[in-house]
Residue frames as a rotation matrix with the C-alpha (Angstrom) as fourth column:
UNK 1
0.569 0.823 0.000 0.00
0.823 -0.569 0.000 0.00
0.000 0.000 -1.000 0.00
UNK 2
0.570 -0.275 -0.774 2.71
0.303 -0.806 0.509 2.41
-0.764 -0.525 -0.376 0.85
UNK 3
-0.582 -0.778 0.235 4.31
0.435 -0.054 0.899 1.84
-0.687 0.626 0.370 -2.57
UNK 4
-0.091 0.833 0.546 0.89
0.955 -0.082 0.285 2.73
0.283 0.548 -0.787 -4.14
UNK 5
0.869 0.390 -0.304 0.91
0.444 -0.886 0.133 6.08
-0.218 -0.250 -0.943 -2.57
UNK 6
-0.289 -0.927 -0.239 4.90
0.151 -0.291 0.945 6.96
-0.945 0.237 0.225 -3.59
UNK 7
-0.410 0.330 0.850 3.38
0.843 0.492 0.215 5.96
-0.348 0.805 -0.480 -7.05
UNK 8
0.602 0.769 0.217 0.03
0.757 -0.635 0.151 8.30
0.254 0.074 -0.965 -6.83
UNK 9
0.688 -0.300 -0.661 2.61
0.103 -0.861 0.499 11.09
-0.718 -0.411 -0.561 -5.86
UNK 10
-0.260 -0.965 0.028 5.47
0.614 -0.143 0.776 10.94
-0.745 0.219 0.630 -8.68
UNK 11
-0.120 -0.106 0.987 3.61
0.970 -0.225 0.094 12.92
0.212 0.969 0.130 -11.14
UNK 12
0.917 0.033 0.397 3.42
-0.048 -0.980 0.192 15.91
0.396 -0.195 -0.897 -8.71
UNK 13
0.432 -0.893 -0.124 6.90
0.319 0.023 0.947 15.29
-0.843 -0.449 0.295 -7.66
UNK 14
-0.437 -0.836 0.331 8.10
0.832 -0.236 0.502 15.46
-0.342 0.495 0.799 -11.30
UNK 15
0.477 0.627 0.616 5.57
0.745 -0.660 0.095 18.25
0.466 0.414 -0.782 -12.20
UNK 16
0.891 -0.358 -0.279 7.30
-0.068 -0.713 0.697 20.35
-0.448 -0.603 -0.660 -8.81
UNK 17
0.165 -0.962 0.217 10.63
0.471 0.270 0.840 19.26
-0.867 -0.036 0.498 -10.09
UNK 18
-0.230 0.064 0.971 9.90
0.957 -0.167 0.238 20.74
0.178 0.984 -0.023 -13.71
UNK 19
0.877 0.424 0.225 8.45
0.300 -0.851 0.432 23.97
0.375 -0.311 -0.873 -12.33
UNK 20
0.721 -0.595 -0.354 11.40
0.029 -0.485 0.874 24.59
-0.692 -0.641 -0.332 -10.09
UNK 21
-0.144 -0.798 0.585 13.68
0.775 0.277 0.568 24.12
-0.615 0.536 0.578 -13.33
UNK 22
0.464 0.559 0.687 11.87
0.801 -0.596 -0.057 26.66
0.378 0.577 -0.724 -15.01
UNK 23
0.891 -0.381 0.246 13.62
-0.408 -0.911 0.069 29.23
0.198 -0.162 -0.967 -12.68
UNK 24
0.378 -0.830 0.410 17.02
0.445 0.552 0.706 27.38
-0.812 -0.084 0.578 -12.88
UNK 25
0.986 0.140 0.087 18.63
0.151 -0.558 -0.816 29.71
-0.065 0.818 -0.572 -15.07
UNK 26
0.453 -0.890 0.048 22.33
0.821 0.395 -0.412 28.34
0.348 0.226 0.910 -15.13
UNK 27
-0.525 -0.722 0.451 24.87
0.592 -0.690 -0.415 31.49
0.611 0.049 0.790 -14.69
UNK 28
0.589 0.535 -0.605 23.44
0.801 -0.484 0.352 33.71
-0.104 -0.692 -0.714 -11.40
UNK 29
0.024 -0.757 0.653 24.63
-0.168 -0.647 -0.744 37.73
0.986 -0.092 -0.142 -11.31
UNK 30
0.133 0.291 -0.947 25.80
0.885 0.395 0.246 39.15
0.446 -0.871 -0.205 -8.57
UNK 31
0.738 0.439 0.512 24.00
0.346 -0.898 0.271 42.07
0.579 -0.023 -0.815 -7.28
UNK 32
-0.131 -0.967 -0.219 26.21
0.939 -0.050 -0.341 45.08
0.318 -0.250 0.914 -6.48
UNK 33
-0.969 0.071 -0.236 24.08
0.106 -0.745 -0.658 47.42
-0.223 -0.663 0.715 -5.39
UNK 34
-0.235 0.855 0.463 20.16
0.843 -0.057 0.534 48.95
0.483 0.516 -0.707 -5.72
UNK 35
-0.877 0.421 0.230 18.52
-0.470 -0.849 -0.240 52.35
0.094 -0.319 0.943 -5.29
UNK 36
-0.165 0.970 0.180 14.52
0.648 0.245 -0.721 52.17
-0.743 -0.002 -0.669 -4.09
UNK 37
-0.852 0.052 0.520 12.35
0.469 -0.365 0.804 54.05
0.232 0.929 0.287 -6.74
UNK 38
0.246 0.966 -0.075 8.88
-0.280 0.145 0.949 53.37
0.928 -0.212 0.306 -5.49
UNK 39
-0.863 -0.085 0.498 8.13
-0.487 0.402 -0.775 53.17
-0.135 -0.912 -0.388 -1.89
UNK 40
-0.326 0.712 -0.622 5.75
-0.194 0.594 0.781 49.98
0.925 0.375 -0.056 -1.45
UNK 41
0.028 0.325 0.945 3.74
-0.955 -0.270 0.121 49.94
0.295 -0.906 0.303 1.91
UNK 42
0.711 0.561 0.424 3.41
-0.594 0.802 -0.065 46.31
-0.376 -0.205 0.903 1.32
UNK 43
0.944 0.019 0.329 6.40
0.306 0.320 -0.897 44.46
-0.122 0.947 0.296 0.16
UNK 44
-0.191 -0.941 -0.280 9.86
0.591 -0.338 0.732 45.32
-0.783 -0.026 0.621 -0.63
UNK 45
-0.018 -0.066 -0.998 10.39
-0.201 -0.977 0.069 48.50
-0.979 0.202 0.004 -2.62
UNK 46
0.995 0.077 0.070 10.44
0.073 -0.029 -0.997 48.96
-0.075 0.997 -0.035 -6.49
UNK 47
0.309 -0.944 -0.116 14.34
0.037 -0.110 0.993 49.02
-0.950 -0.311 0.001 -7.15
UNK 48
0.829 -0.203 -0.521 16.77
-0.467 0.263 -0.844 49.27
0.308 0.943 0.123 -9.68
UNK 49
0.625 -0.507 0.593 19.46
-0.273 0.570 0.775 46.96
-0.731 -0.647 0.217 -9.34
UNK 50
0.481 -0.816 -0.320 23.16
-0.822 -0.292 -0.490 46.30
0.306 0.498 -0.811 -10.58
UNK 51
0.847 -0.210 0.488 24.37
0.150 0.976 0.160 43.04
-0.509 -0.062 0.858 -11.41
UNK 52
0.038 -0.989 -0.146 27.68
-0.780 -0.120 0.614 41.26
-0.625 0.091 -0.776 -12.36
UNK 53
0.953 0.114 0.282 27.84
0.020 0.902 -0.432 38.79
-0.303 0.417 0.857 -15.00
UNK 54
-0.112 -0.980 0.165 31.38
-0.355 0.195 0.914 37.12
-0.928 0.043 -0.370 -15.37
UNK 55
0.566 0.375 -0.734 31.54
-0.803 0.455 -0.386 35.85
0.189 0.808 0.558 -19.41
UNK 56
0.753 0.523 0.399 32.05
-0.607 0.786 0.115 32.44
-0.254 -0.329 0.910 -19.24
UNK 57
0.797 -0.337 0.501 33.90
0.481 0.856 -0.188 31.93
-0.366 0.391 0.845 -21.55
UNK 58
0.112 -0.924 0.367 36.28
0.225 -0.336 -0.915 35.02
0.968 0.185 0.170 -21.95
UNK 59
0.408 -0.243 -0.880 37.97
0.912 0.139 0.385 35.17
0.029 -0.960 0.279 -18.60
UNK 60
-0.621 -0.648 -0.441 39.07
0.737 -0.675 -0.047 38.94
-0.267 -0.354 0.896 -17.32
UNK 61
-0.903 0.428 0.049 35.64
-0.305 -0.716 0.628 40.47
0.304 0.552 0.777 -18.86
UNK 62
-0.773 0.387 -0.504 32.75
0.602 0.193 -0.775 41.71
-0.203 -0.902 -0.382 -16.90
UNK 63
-0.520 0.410 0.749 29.14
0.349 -0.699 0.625 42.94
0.780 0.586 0.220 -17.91
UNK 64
-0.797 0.320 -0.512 27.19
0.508 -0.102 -0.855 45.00
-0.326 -0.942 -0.082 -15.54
UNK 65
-0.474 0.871 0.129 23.50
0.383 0.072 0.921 45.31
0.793 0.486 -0.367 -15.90
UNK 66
-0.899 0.437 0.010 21.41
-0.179 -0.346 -0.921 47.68
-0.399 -0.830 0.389 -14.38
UNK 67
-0.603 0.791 0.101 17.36
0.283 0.095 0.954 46.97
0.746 0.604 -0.281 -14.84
UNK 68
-0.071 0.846 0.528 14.05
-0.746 -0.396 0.535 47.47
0.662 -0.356 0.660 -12.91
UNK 69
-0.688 0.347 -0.637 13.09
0.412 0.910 0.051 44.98
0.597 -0.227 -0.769 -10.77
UNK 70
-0.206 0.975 0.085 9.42
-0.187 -0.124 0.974 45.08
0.961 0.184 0.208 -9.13
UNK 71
-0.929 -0.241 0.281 8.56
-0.260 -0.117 -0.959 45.38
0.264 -0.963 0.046 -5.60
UNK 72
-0.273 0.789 0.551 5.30
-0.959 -0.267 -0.093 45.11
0.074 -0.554 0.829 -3.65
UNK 73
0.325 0.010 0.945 3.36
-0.467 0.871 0.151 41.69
-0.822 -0.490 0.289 -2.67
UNK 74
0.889 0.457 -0.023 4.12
-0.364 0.676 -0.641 40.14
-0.278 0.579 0.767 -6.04
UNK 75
0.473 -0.820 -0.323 7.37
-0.405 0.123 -0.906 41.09
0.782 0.560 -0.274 -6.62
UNK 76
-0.047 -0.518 0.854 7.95
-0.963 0.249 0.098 39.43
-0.263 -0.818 -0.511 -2.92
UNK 77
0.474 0.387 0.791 6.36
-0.344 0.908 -0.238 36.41
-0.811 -0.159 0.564 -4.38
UNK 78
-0.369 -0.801 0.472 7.80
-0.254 0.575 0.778 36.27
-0.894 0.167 -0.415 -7.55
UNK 79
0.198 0.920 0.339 4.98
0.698 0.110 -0.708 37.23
-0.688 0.377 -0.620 -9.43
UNK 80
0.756 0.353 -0.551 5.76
-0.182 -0.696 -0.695 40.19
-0.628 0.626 -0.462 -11.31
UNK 81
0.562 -0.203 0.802 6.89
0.825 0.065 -0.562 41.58
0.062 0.977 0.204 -14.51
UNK 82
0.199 -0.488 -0.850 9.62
0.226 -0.821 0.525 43.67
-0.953 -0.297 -0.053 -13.97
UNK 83
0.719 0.136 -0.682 10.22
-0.410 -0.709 -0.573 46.33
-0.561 0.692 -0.454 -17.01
UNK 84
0.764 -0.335 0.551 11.91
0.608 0.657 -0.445 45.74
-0.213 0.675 0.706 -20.12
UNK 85
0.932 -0.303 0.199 14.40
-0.312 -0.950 0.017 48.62
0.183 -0.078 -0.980 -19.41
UNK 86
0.784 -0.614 -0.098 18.06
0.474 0.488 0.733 47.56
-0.402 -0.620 0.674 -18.93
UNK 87
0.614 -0.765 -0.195 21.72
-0.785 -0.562 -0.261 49.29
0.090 0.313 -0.945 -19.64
UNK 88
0.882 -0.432 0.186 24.93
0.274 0.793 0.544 47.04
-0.383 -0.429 0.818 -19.97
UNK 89
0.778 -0.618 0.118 28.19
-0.623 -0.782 0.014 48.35
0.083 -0.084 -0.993 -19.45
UNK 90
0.798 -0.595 0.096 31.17
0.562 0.793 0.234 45.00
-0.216 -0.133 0.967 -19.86
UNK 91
0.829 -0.419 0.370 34.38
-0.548 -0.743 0.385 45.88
0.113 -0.522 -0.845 -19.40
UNK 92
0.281 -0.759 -0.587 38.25
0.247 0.649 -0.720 43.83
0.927 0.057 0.370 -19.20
UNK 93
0.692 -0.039 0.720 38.50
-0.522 -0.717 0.463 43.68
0.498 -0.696 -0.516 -15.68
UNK 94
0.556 -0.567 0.608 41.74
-0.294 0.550 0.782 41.61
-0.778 -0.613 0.139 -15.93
UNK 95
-0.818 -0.539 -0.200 43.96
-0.521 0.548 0.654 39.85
-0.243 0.639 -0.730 -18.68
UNK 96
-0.013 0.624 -0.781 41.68
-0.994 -0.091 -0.056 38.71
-0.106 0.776 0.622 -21.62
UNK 97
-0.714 -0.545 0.440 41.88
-0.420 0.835 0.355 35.18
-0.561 0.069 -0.825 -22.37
UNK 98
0.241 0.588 -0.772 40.28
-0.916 0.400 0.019 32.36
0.320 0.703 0.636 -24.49
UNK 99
0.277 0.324 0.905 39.44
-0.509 0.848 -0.148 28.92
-0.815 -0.419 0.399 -23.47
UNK 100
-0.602 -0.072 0.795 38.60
0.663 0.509 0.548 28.18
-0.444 0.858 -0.259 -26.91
UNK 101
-0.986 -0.151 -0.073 37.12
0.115 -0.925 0.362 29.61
-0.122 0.348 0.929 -29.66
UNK 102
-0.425 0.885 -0.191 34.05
0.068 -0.180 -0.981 31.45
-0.902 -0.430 0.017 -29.45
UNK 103
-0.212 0.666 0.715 31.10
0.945 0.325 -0.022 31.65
-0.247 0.672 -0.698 -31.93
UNK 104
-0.508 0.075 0.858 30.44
0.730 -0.492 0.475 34.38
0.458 0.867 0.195 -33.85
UNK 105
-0.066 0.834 0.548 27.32
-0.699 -0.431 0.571 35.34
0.712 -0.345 0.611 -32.03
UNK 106
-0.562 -0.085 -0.823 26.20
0.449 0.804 -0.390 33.51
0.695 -0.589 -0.413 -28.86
UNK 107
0.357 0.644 0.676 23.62
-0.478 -0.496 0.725 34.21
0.803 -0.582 0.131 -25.49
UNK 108
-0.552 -0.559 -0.619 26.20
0.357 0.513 -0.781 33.82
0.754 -0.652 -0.084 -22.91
UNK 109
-0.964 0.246 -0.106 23.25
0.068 -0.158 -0.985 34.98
-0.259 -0.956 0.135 -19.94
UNK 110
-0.599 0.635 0.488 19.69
0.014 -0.601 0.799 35.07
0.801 0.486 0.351 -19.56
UNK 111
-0.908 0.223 -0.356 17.57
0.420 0.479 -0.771 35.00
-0.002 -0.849 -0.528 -16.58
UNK 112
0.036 0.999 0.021 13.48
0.747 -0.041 0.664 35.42
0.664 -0.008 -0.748 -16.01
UNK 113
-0.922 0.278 0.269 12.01
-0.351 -0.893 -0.283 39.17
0.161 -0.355 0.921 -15.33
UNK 114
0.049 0.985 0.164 8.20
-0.998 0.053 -0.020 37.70
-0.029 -0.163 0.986 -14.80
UNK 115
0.285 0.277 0.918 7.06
-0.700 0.714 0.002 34.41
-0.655 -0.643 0.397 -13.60
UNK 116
0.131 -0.332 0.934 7.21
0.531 0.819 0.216 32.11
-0.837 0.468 0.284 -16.73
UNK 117
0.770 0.262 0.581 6.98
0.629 -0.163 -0.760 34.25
-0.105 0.951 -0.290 -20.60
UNK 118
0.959 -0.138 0.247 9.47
-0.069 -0.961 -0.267 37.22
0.274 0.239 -0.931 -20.02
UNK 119
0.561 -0.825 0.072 13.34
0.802 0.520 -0.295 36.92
0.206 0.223 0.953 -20.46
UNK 120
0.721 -0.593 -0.360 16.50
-0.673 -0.723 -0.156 39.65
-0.167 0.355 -0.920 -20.09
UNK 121
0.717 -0.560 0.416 19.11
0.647 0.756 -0.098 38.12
-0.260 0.340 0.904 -22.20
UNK 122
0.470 -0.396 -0.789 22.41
-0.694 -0.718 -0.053 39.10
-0.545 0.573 -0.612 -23.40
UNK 123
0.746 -0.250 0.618 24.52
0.569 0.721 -0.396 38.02
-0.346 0.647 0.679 -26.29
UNK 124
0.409 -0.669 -0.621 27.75
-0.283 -0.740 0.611 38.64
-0.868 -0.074 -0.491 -27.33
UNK 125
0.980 0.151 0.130 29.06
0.125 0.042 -0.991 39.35
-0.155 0.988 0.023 -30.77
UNK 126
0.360 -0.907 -0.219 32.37
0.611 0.052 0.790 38.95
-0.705 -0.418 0.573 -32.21
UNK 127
0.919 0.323 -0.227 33.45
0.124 -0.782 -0.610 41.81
-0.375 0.532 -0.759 -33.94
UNK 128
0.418 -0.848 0.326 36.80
0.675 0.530 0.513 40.32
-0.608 0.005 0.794 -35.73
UNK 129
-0.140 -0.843 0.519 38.26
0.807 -0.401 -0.433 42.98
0.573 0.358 0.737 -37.74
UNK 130
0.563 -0.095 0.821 38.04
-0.202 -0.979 0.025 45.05
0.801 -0.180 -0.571 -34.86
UNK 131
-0.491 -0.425 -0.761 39.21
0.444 0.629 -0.638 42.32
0.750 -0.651 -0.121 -32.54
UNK 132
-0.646 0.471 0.600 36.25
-0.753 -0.520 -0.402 43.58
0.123 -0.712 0.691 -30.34
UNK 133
-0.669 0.736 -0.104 33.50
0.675 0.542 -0.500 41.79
-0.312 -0.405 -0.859 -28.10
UNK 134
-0.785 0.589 0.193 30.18
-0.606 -0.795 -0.038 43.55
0.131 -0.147 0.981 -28.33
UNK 135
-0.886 0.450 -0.107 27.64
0.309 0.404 -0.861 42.94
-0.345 -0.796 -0.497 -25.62
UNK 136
-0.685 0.722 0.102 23.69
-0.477 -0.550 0.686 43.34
0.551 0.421 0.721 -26.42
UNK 137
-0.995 0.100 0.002 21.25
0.065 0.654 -0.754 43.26
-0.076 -0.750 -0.657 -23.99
UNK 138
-0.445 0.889 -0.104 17.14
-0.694 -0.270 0.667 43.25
0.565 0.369 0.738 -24.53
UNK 139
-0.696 0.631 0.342 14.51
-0.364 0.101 -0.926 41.90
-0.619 -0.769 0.159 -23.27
UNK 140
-0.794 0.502 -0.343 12.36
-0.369 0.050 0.928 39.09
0.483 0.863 0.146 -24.90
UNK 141
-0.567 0.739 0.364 8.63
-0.524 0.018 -0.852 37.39
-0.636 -0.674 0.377 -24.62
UNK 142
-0.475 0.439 0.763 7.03
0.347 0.890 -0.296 34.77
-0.809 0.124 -0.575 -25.53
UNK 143
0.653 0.543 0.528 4.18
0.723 -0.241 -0.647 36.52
-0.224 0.805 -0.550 -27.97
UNK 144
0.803 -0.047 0.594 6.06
0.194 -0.922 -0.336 40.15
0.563 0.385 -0.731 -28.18
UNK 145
0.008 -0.726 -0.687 9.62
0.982 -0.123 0.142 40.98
-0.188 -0.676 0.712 -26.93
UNK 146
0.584 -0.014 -0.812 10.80
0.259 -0.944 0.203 44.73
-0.769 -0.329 -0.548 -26.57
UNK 147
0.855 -0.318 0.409 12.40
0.352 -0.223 -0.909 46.78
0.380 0.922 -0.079 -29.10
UNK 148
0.866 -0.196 0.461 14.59
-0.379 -0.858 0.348 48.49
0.327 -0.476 -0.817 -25.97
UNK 149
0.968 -0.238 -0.083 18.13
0.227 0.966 -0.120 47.77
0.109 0.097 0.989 -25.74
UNK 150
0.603 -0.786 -0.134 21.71
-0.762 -0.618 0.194 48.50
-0.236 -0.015 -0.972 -24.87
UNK 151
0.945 -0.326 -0.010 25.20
0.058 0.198 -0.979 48.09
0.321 0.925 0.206 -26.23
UNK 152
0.405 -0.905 0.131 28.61
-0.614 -0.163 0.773 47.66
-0.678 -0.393 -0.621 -25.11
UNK 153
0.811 -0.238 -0.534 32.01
-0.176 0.771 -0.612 46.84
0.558 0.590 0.584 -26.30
UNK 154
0.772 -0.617 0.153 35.13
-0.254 -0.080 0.964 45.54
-0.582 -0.783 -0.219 -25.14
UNK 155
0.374 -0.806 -0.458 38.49
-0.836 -0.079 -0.544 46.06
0.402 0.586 -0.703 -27.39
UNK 156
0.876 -0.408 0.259 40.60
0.235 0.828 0.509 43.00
-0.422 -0.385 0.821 -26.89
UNK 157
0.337 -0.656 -0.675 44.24
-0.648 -0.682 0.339 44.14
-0.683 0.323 -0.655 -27.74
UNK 158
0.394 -0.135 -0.909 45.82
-0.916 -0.141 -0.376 43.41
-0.077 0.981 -0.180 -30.89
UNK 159
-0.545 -0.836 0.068 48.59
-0.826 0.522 -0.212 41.21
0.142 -0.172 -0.975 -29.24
UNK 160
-0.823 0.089 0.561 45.84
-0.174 0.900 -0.399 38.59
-0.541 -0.426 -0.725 -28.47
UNK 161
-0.734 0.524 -0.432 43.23
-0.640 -0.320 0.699 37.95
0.227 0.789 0.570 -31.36
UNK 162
0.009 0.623 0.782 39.84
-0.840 0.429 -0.333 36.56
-0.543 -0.654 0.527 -30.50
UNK 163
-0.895 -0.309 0.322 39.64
-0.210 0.928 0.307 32.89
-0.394 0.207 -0.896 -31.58
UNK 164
0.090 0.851 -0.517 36.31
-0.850 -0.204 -0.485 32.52
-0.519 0.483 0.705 -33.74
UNK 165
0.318 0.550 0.772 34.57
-0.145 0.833 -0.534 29.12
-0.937 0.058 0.344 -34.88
């Protein structure tokens, strides 16, 4: 009997297990600071907030991302839709390097702004006869992403040429 109920329980186990992957979004920033915007009586504040993303895969080169993020009861829960507003600002904040070589184009971060449909992503672009990175961040959605976006680059010096698929 007691296997019969383990049984009657694995398709909401793997249903909870699928859900919680859904916000499993591989690469985590890490937040370096926030201003309030909005005071929320209920709730943590409206904020904007300033993240670190290390690139993965070029070592010594850092993007910082400032966006919205949503306050009051939902945004405690985890509910809201925080704005499609974001700036990204990457940067060589060490000796360049290469693993190996990088694709062309690529979405080296993305992480959920609203419960399940609503994305901030970036992607970096290699820009080989300048021997530049360039960073683009936006904001997409399921039916309709955003047209709003920012740009960075990061020179890579002559002496070390990016490596490219």
């Amino acid at each position: 009997m007691r296997q019969l109920n383990v049984l009657k329980r694995a398709p909401t186990h793997a249903l909870l297990l699928g859900v919680l992957g859904l916000f499993a979004t591989g690469l985590r920033a890490e937040q370096i600071g926030a201003v309030d915007t909005v005071f929320k009586f209920i709730g943590p504040d409206h904020k904007i907030v300033v993240e670190a993303y290390d690139d993965p895969k070029v070592a010594g080169v850092t993007c910082y991302v400032s966006r919205a993020k949503t306050g009051g009861i939902k945004g405690a829960l985890g509910l809201a839709e925080d704005k499609s507003e974001a700036s990204i600002a990457c940067r060589a904040v060490g000796p360049v390097s290469f693993g190996k070589p990088l694709p062309e184009q690529e979405e080296v971060f993305s992480e959920r702004i609203s419960l399940v449909f609503k994305k901030l992503r970036i992607v970096r672009m290699v820009d080989t006869p300048r021997n530049t990175l360039v960073y683009l961040t936006y904001s997409d959605r399921l039916i309709e992403g955003s047209p709003q976006n920012s740009v960075t680059a990061v020179p890579v010096d002559r002496g070390t040429p990016i490596p490219v698929k």
